[in-house]
N, C-alpha and C positions, 0 to 999 in steps of 0.2 A: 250661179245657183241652179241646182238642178228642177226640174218638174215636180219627180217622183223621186224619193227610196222609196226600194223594199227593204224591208227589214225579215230576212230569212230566204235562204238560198235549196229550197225544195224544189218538189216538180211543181208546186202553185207559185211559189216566187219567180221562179223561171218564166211561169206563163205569163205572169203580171207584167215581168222585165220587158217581155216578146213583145205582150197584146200592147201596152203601155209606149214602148218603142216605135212600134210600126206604125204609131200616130202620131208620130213627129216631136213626141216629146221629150227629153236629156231623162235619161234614167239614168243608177247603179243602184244596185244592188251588196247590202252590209249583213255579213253572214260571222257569227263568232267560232265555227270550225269550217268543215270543209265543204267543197261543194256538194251538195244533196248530202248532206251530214247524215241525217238519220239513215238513208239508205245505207250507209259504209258501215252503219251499225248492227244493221243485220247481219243475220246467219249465214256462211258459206253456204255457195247455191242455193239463197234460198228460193222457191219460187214464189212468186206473185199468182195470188188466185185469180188476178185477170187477164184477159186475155190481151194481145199488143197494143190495139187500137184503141184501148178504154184506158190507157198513160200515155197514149201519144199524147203531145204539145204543140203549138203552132203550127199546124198544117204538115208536119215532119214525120213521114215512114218511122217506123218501130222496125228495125230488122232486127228480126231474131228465126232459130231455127226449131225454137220449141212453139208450144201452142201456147204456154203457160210462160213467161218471162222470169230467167231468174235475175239473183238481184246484179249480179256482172253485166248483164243485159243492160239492165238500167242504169247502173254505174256508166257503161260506155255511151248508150244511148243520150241522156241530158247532158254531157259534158261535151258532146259534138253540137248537141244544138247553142246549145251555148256559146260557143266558139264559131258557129256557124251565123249566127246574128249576132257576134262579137258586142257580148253586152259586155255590160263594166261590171267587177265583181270585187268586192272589198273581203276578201276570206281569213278568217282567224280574227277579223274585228266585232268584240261586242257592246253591244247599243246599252248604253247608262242611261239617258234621260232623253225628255222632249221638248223645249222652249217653245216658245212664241204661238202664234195661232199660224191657221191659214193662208198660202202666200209669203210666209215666215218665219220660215220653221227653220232651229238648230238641233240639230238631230246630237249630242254627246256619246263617244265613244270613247273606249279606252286607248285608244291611238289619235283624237282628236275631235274636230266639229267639224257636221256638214250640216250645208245649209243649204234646204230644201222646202218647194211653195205645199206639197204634198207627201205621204206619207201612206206604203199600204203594209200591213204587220199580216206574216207568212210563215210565224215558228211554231206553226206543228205542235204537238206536244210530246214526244217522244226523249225529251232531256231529262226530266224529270220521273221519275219511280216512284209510284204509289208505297209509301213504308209501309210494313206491317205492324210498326208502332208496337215493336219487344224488345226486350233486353238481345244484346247479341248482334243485332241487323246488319250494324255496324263494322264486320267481323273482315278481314279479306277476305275469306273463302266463302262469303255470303255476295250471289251476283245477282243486280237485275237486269242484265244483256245476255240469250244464250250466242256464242259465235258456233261454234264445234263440241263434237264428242272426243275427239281422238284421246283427247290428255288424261280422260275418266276410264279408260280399260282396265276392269279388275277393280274399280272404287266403289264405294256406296255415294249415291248420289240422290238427294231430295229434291225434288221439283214441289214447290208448291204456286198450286193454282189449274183452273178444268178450262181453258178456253185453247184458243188456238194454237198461240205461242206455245204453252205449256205440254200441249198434248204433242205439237212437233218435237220439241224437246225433248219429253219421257218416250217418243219411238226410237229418234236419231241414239240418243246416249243407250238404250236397251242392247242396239241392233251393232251398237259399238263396240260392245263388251262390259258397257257400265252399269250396277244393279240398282235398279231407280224404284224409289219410295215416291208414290207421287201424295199429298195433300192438297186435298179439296174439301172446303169452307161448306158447301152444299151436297144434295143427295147424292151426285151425280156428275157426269161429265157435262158438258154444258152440251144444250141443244143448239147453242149458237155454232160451236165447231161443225169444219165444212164437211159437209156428207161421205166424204171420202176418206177420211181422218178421224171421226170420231168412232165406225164401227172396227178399223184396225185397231186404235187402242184400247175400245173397249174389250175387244179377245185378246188383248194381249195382258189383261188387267184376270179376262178369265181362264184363261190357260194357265198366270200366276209368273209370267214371267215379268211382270210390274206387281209392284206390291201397291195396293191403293188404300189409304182411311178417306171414307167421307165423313159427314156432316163432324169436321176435327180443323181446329182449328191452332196455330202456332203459339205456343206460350215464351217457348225462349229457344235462345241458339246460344251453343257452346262449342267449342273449337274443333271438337268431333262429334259431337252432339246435337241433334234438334228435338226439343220435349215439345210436344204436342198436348192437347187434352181431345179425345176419340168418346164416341158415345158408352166406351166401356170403361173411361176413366184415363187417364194420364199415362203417357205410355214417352219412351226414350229411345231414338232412331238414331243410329248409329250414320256419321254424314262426313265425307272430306269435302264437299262443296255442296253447298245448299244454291239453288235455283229461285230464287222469287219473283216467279213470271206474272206479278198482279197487278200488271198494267201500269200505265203512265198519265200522268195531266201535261197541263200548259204552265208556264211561268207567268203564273197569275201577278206575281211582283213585279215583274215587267211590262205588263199588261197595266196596271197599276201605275207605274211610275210615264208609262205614253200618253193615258190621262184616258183608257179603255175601258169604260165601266162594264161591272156588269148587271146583266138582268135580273134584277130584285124577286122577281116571280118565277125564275127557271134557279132549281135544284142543283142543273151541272152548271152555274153560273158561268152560262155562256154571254161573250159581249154583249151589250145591247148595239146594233146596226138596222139600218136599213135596205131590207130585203132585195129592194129593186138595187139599189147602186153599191150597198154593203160599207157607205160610211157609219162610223158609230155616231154618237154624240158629240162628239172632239172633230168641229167641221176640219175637213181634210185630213181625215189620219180614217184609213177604211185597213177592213181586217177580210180575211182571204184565206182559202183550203180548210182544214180539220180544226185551228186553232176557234172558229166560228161557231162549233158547236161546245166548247168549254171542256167540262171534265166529261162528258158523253160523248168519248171520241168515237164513238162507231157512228156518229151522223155524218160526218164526214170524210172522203177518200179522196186520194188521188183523181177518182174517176169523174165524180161530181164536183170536186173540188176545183179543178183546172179551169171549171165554165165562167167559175170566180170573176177570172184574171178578164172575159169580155166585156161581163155587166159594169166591173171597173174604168177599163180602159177606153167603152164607151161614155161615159157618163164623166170621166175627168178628162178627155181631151177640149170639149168645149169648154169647159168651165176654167183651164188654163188660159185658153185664146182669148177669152174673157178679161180675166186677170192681169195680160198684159196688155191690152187694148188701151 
C-alpha cells in the first residue's frame, strides 16, 4: 500500500511526489494524460512571465538561456527532475472514484485500484473550458487551446476574450499573416494583461491592424460565421476559426466524486482545506497548486503553488509514522 498518491502530474504534483518522497514515504503519482499535461498544451514557445527560480522544484537549478522561460524549458526541466528523483508515475491513467477513509483508501481508475493510507489532489484546472453557452460552440473550427498561427495566413480569424492568453493570441496570428477580430465582453482590454502586452495590442487595435468590438458579446457561431450583438446592434464576422480564449475551471465532478467539498461562502467555490496543512474535510485526502483556489484561477501559480507540496509533506510524514506504529 502506498503512503501518498497524487492525483495530477503538474509542477505542484511533482513537488508533492519530491517533498512527500524525501520523507521516507512510498509515493506515485496518477496522471490521465502526460507528464505536466497542461504545459504540452501551451503555445509554441510560449513564455512564462516568470522568471527561472519562481518554477524551480526541489531544490533543482532551472537552466535555461532566457530571463523568461519558455514552455520547451519547462517541458525539459520537470521531466528530468522527475527522472532525477525517479518517482513512480502512472501517465494516461484517470482517477474515477475514492473509497474508504484515512489509512484506507482505494483510489478507482480506469486501468484499476490503488490502495493508498493518503491522498493529495493536484489537477490544476486547465482541462476544462469555460463555454460560452451558444449555439455553435461546438463547431470544429471553434478552439479553446491557441497552439500556433502559421495554419491562419490569409484567414479571418475571431479571438474572443481581453486577458492574456487572448491578447498573445490576437498579436502572434496578426503578425502571422492572419486578420484577427478580437471580441471583448468589457470596455476594454483588461488591466490585468502584463504591461508589456497590453500597450502593443492596444496600438495595434489602433493603428487598425486588429479589428476590436467591446462591451459585445457572442450570440452564435456558424461555420464561417460568428454573430455577435455590439453596442450598435447585431453585427456578422466573417471567421474560418473562432478562438475562445475565456478561460478554464477545475473538474468540479471530480473533485465531487474524491468527497472534496466546497466552500459554501466562496463564490469561485474553491475546496474547503486547511490552510496550515491544506487537508480538506475528507481526513487524508489534502488538495494542492491552482486547483485550491476553485474557479478563481489566478489565486494560484506555479510560483506559490509549489510551497503547497512542504506544508503537506511536513504535516503528513508524521502522521504516517503514526498510523503505522
Amino acid at each position: 500500500m502506498l503512503d501518498v498518491l497524487i492525483i495530477g502530474a503538474g509542477p505542484v504534483g511533482l513537488a508533492c511526489a519530491l517533498e512527500t518522497q524525501r520523507k521516507g514515504l512510498q509515493v506515485a503519482i496518477v496522471e490521465k494524460g502526460a507528464l505536466v499535461n497542461s504545459i504540452i498544451g501551451y503555445p509554441t514557445n510560449m513564455e512564462f512571465f516568470s522568471t527561472p527560480e519562481l518554477l524551480e522544484i526541489g531544490g533543482y537549478p532551472f537552466p535555461t538561456a532566457h530571463y523568461k522561460p519558455l514552455r520547451e524549458d519547462a517541458l525539459d526541466y520537470y521531466q528530468r527532475v522527475a527522472r532525477a528523483e525517479k518517482l513512480t508515475l502512472r501517465l494516461y491513467e484517470r482517477v474515477l472514484k475514492l473509497d474508504g477513509e484515512q489509512g484506507n483508501f482505494t483510489v478507482t481508475t480506469d486501468q484499476g485500484e490503488i490502495p493508498t493510507r493518503n491522498v493529495i489532489v493536484a489537477t490544476g484546472f486547465y482541462d476544462l473550458p469555460n463555454p460560452l453557452g451558444v449555439p455553435g460552440e461546438d463547431l470544429p473550427h471553434v478552439r479553446h487551446y491557441y497552439k500556433e498561427p502559421y495554419e491562419h495566413v490569409g484567414q479571418e480569424v475571431v479571438v474572443i476574450g481581453a486577458k492574456n492568453s487572448s491578447a498573445k493570441a490576437a498579436l502572434q496570428l496578426t503578425r502571422a499573416g492572419a486578420h484577427v477580430t478580437l471580441i471583448v465582453r468589457g470596455p476594454e482590454i483588461s488591466q490585468s494583461v502584463k504591461y508589456w502586452i497590453r500597450p502593443d495590442l492596444v496600438n495595434r487595435i489602433a493603428e487598425g491592424r486588429i479589428t476590436a468590438h467591446f462591451n459585445t458579446c457572442v450570440t452564435a457561431i456558424g461555420p464561417g460565421a460568428i454573430d455577435v450583438l455590439t453596442p450598435d446592434g447585431p453585427l456578422t464576422i466573417p471567421s474560418s476559426c473562432v478562438y475562445a480564449l475565456t478561460g478554464y475551471h477545475p473538474d468540479e465532478a471530480l473533485l465531487g466524486r474524491l468527497g472534496i467539498e466546497p466552500d459554501p461562502q466562496d463564490e469561485a467555490r474553491a475546496p474547503l482545506f486547511n490552510p496550515a496543512t491544506h487537508e480538506t474535510t475528507r481526513p487524508g485526502v489534502f488538495v494542492a497548486g491552482t486547483v485550491c483556489g476553485g474557479r478563481a484561477t489566478s489565486r494560484w501559480f506555479i510560483e506559490n503553488g509549489r510551497h503547497h507540496a512542504q506544508l503537506i509533506a511536513a504535516y503528513l510524514a508524521p502522521r504516517v509514522a503514526t498510523l503505522l506504529a
